[in-house]
Every structure is written in structure tokens, then in C-alpha cells.
C-alpha positions as CSV (number, residue, x, y, z in Angstrom):
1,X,-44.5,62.2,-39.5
2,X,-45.0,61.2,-43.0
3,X,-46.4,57.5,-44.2
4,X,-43.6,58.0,-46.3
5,X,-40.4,57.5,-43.3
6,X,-43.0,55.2,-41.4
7,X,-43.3,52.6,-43.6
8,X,-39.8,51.6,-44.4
9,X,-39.0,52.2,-40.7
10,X,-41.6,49.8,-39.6
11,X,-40.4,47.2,-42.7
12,X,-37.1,47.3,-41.3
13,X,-38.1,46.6,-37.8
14,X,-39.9,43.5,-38.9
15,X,-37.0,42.4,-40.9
16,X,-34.7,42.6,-38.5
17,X,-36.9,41.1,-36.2
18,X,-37.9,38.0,-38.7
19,X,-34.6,37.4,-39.7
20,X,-33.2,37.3,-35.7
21,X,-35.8,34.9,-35.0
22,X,-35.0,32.9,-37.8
23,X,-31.7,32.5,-37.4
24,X,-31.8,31.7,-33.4
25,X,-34.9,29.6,-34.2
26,X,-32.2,27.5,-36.8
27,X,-29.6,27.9,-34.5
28,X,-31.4,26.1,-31.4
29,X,-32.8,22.9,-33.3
30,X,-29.4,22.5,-35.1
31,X,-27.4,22.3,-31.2
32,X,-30.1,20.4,-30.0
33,X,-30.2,18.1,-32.7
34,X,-27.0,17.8,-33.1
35,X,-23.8,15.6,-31.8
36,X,-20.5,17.0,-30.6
37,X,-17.8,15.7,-32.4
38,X,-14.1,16.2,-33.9
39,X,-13.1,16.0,-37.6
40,X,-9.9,16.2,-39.4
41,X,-8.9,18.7,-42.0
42,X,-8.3,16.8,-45.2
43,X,-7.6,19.8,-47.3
44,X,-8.4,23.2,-47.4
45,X,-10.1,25.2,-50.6
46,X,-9.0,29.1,-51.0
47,X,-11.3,31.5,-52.4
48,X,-10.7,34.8,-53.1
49,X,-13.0,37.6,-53.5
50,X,-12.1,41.2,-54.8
51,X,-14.3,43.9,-53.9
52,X,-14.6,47.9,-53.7
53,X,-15.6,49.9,-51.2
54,X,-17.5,53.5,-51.2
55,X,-13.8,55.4,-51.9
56,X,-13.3,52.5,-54.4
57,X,-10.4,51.4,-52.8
58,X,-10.2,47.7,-53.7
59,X,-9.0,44.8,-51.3
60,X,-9.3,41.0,-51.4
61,X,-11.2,38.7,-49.1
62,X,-9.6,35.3,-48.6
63,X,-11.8,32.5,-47.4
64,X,-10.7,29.0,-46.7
65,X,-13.4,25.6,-46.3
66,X,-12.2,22.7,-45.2
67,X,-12.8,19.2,-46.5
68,X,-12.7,16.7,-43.3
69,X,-13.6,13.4,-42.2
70,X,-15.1,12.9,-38.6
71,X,-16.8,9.6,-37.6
72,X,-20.5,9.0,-35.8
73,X,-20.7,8.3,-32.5
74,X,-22.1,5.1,-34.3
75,X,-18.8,4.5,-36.2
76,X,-19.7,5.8,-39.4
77,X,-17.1,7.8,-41.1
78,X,-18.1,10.9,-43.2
79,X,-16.2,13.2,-45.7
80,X,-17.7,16.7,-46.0
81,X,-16.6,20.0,-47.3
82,X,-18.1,22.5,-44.9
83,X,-20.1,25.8,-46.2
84,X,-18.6,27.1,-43.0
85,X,-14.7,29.0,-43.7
86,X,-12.1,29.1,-41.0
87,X,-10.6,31.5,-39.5
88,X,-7.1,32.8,-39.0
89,X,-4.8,31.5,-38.2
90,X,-5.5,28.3,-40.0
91,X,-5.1,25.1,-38.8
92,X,-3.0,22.4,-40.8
93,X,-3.8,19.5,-42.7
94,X,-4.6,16.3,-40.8
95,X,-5.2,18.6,-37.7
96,X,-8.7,17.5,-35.5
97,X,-11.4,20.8,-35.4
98,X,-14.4,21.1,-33.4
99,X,-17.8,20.1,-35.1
100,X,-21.1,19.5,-35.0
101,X,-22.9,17.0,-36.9
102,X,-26.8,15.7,-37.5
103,X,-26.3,11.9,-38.9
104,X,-29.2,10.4,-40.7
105,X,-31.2,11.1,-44.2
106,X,-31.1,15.2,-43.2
107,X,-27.3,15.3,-42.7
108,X,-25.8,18.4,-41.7
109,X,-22.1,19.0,-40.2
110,X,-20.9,22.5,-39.1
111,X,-18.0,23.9,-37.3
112,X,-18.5,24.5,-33.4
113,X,-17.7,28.3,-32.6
114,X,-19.0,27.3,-29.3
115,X,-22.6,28.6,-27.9
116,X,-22.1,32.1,-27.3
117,X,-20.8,32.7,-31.1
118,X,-23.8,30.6,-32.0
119,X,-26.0,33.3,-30.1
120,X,-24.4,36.3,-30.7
121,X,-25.6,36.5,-34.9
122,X,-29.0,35.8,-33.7
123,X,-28.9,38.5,-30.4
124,X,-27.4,41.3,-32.8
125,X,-30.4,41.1,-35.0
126,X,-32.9,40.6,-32.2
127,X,-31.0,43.9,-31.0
128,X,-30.8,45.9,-34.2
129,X,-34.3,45.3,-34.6
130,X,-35.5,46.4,-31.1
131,X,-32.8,49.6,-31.9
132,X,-35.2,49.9,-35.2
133,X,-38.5,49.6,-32.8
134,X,-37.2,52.6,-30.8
135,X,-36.6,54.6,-33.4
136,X,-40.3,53.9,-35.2
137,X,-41.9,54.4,-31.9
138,X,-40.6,57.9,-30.7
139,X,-40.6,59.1,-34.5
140,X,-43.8,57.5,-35.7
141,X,-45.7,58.7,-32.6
142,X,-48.9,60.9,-32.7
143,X,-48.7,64.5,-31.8
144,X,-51.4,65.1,-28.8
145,X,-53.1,68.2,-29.3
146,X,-53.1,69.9,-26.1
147,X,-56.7,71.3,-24.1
């Protein structure tokens, strides 16, 4: 096989790979330096996105990001708009959502999808990149000349 399919084959499978581990490595010190906790919507942000696709049909992606306010478990109250968007259906204004929160100098809230969301980004790159290593090992493999 040529360096030339090798080499991108191999960069994939170490992207992939990186970027898994990243993101499960972010995604474990976050829940387990974080606090449960419960926040209310204050108000909710639309943005709209208009894009193409390959038969250049266009279509619209609406996102939404709350603004809330949850409290510490050490009685602080917060404000926050979250990087995070919601999903359909939406829930209303002054309606409590699932976060998660890190309080101090680092501060970092985040809605809670629950663990097995929280996993699943970080297992479908681990698993795209193994899918990747599969492919670079039977097609990058040295042909045996037989005796």
C-alpha cells in the first residue's frame, strides 16, 4: 500500500483517538469535580443558523441557551448563560433544569444530560477511532512473500 493512503489513515486514527481521550478525560474531572444542582431558566436566547448541504438545499438550525440562576450548596446564588443549548421541547421561563456546577475562582456550570450522554461523545470517538485502527491495520499491512 502506498505511504500515500497510510499516512492520512494513520493521522486519522490518532485524531480520533486524541480527541476521544480528550473529551472523556474533560468529561470525568468536570463530574467529579462538580456539584449536582437545579437552576431556573431566566430567559432563553434564540439563534439561528442557515446552512446548505451537498444538494444545496438550505435549512435553518435553531438553537436556544438559557440564562438561569441556581444557588451553591453554600448559599451562593449565581446567574449564568450556559454555552450549552436545550433541546426540544423547551422548557418555560422560571421552570428548574438539571445542572452541574464547579463553584470557586475556576467556575463552570453545565446542563446535566445525565452520565450515559456524558459518555456516549467521548465512546463514539474512542470507537470511530478503533473503526480507523482496523482499517490502517488490515490495509496498511505488509505483504509476506511466500517460501
Amino acid at each position: 500500500m502506498s505511504v500515500w493512503i497510510r499516512v492520512p489513515v494513520l493521522l486519522a486514527v490518532f485524531l480520533f483517538l486524541f480527541l476521544g481521550i480528550a473529551i472523556g478525560v474533560d468529561i470525568w474531572q468536570f463530574r467529579n469535580g462538580s456539584e449536582a444542582g437545579v437552576a431556573e431558566i431566566l430567559s432563553l436566547r434564540k439563534e439561528s443558523r442557515s446552512t446548505e448541504d451537498a444538494s444545496d438545499r438550505s435549512f435553518t438550525i435553531i438553537s436556544y441557551y438559557p440564562t438561569i440562576r441556581y444557588t451553591t450548596a453554600q448559599g451562593r446564588y449565581f446567574e449564568a448563560e450556559l454555552a450549552d443549548s436545550l433541546d426540544e421541547p423547551l422548557p418555560a421561563v422560571g421552570q428548574d433544569i438539571a445542572i452541574r456546577y464547579i463553584a470557586g475562582p475556576r467556575a463552570q456550570v453545565r446542563l446535566d444530560r445525565g452520565p450515559v450522554r456524558d459518555w456516549l461523545v467521548a465512546g463514539l470517538m474512542f470507537l470511530v477511532s478503533l473503526i480507523f485502527l482496523i482499517v490502517a491495520l488490515i490495509f496498511t499491512r505488509r505483504d509476506i512473500p511466500e517460501i
